[in-house]
C-alpha positions in Angstrom: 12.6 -8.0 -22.1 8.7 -7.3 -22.3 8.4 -7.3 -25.9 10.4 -11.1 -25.6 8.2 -12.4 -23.2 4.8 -10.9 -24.6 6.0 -12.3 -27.8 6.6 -15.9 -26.5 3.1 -15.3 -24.9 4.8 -15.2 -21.5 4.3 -12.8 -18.5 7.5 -11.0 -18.6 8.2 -10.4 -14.7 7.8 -14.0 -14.2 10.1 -15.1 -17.1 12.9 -12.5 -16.5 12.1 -12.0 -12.3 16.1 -12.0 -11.9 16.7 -9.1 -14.2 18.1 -6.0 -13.0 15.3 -4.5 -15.1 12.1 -6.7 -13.7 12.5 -4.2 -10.4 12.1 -1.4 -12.2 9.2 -2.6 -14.2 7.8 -3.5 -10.6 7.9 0.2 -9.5 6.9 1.4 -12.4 3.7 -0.5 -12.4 2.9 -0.3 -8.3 0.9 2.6 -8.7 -1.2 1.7 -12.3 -2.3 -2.0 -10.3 -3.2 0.3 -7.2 -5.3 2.8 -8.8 -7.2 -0.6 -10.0 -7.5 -1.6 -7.1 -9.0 1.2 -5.4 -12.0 0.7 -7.3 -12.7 -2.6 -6.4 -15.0 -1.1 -2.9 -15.9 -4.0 -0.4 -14.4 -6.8 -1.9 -11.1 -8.8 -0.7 -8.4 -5.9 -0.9 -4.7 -7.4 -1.4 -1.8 -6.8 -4.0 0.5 -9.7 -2.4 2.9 -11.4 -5.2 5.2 -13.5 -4.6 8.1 -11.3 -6.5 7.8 -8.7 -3.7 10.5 -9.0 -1.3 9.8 -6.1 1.0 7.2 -4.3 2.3 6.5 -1.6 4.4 3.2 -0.8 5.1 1.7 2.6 6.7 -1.2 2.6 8.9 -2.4 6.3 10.5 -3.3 5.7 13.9 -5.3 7.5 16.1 -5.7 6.2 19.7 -4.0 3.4 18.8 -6.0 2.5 15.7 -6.2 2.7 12.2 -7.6 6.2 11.7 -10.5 6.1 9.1 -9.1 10.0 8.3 -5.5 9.6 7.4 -4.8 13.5 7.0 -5.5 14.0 10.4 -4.1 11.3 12.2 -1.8 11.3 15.2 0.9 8.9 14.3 1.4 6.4 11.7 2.9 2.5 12.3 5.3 1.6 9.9 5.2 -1.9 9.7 7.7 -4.4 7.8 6.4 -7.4 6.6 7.7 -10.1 4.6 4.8 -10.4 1.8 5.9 -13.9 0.5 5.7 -15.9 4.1 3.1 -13.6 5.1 4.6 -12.2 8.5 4.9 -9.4 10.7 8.8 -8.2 10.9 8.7 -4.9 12.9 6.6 -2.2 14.0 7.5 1.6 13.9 5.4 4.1 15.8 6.3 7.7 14.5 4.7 11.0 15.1 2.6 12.4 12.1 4.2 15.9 10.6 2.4 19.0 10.8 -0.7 18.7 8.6 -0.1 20.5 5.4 -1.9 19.4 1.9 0.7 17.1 -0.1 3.1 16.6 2.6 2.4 12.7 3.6 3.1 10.9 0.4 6.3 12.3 0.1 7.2 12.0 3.6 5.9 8.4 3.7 8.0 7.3 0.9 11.0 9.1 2.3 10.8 6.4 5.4 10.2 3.8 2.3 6.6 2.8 2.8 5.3 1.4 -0.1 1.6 0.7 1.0 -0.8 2.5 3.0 -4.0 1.4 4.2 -6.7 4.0 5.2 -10.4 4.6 6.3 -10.7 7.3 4.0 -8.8 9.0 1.6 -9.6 11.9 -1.4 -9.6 11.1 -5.0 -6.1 13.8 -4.9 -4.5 12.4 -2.4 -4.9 8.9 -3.5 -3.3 10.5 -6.8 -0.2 11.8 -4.9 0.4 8.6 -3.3 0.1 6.4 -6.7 2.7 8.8 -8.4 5.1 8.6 -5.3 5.1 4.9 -5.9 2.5 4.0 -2.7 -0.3 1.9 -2.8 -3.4 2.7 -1.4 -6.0 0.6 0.3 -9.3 2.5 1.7 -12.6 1.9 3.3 -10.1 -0.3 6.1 -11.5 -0.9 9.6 -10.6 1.2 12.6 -9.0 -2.2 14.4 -5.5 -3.0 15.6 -2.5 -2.5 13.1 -1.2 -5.4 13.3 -5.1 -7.1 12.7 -5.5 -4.7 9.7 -1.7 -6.1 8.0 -3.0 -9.5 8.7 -6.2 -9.5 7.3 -4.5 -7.8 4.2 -1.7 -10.4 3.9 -4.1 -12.9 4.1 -6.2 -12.0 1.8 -9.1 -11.4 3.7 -9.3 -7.4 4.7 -12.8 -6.2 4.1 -12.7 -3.3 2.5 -16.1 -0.7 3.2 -16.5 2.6 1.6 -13.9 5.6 1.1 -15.3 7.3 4.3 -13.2 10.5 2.8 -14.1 10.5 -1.0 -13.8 14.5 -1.8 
C-alpha cells in the first residue's frame, strides 16, 4: 500500500484511507508527527486531519483548569471531540492516580486518550506518552478545558514555553 502510492507519487493514507491497513499506519505514525510537533514552541499547535474519526483529549486540571504541571495535577478531563466538525462531544472529569513516575501515559491510554495538552511536561515523559501512542501539546494556557480544546481544534492555541522542560 505505501510503496504503491509513493510510487504513483501519491500520499498513501489519502489514496488507500478505507484500508484496513491505513489505521494502522495512522497509529503508528501519531507519535513520530507529535514529537515534530513538540518542537515547534509558540506557534499555532494542532494535528487535526480530516482521517481522524475520534478523539479523546486529556487535560490535567487543577482547580478547575488546565494545570501547567501535569504530574501533579488533581484530576484530568477527558474530553471527546469529533476532530473533522470540530466539536465538543462529552466531558469526563476523573480523579488523577497516585503520583508515581511512568504511571500516567499508560493509565491515560488505558481510558483511550489519544492527545494531551499540558503546561509543562519533561523531555521523558513526553517520550512515554509518544511511545504509548499519545500526542503531546505543551507550553498550553492555564484557561478552561473546554477553551483550551477549542482553541486547539481551531487551530488557533498559542502555545508558550514547556514551563516543565527537565
Amino acid at each position: 500500500m505505501i510503496a504503491a502510492a509513493c510510487g504513483s507519487g501519491c500520499v498513501p493514507l489519502r489514496q488507500y484511507a478505507a484500508a484496513s491497513a491505513a489505521e494502522i499506519v495512522r497509529i503508528i505514525f501519531r507519535p513520530v508527527a507529535a514529537l515534530d510537533e513538540t518542537k515547534a514552541r509558540g506557534k499555532t499547535m494542532s494535528a487535526i486531519t480530516k482521517e481522524d474519526k475520534r478523539m479523546r483529549i486529556a487535560i490535567p486540571l487543577a482547580g478547575g483548569k488546565l494545570s501547567m504541571h501535569f504530574g501533579h495535577c488533581e484530576r484530568f478531563a477527558l474530553v471527546d471531540v469529533d476532530p473533522a466538525e470540530k466539536k465538543l462531544l462529552r466531558r469526563e472529569d476523573v480523579d488523577a492516580p497516585p503520583h508515581e513516575p511512568g504511571l500516567l501515559p499508560r493509565w491515560l491510554a488505558e481510558r483511550h486518550a489519544n492527545v494531551i495538552i499540558a503546561g509543562g511536561m519533561g523531555q521523558r515523559a513526553q517520550k512515554l506518552f509518544s511511545e504509548s501512542g499519545i500526542q503531546v501539546v505543551v507550553g498550553a494556557p492555564a484557561d478552561a478545558p473546554e477553551r483550551v480544546i477549542t482553541d486547539y481544534l481551531a487551530g488557533t492555541l498559542q502555545a508558550g514555553d514547556n514551563l516543565c522542560d527537565h
